[in-house]
N, C-alpha and C positions, 0 to 999 in steps of 0.2 A: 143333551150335553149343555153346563152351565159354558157360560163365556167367563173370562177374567173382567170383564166390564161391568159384569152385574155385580159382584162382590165388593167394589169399592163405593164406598159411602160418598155421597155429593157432599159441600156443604155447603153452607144455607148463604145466599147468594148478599141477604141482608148484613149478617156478622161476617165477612169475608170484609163488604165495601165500606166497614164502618157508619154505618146509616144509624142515626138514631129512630125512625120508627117507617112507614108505611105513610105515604102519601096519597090520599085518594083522589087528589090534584094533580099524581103525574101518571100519565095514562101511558106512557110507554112502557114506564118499568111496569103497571099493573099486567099489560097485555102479553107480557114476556111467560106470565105463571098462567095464563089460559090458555084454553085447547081453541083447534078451527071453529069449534060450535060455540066458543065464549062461556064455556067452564071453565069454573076452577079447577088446578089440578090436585091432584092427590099430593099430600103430601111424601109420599114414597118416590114421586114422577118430578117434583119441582126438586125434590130437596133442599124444602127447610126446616127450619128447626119449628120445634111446638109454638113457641111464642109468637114467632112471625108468622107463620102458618095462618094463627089467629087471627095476626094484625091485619094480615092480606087477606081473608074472607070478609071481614069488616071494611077494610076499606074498599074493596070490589063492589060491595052491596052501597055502598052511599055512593060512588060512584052512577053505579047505575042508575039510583035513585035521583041524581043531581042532568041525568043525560051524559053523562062524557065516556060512558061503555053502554051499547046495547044489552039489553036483557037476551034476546034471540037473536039468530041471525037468520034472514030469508034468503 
């Protein structure tokens, strides 16, 4: 049995708030689009659009890369 909740599209949390791009400086919004284990989510699961989607896997990885998000978590 589908739900009425799966059927409505999210929208992308980035062109909703008027954001010009993905900051890999603010780690709160980055942690909001990762899972318990510090993955990215799917774009289906976060609901954003293509471009952000992009912006936000590039800025998770410098991110990571600078220390301000772990790679794993123990």
């Amino acid at each position: 049995m589908k739900y009425r909740s799966e059927n409505i599209k999210k929208q992308c949390y980035f062109c909703t708030s008027n954001m010009r791009g993905v900051d890999y400086k603010d780690v709160l919004t980055l942690k909001r689009f990762l899972d318990p284990q510090f993955k990215i989510m799917p774009k289906k699961r976060s609901g954003l659009c293509s471009l952000h989607q992009r912006k936000l896997a590039k800025a998770v990885k410098r991110a990571r890369i600078i220390v301000s998000l772990p790679f794993i978590v123990r």
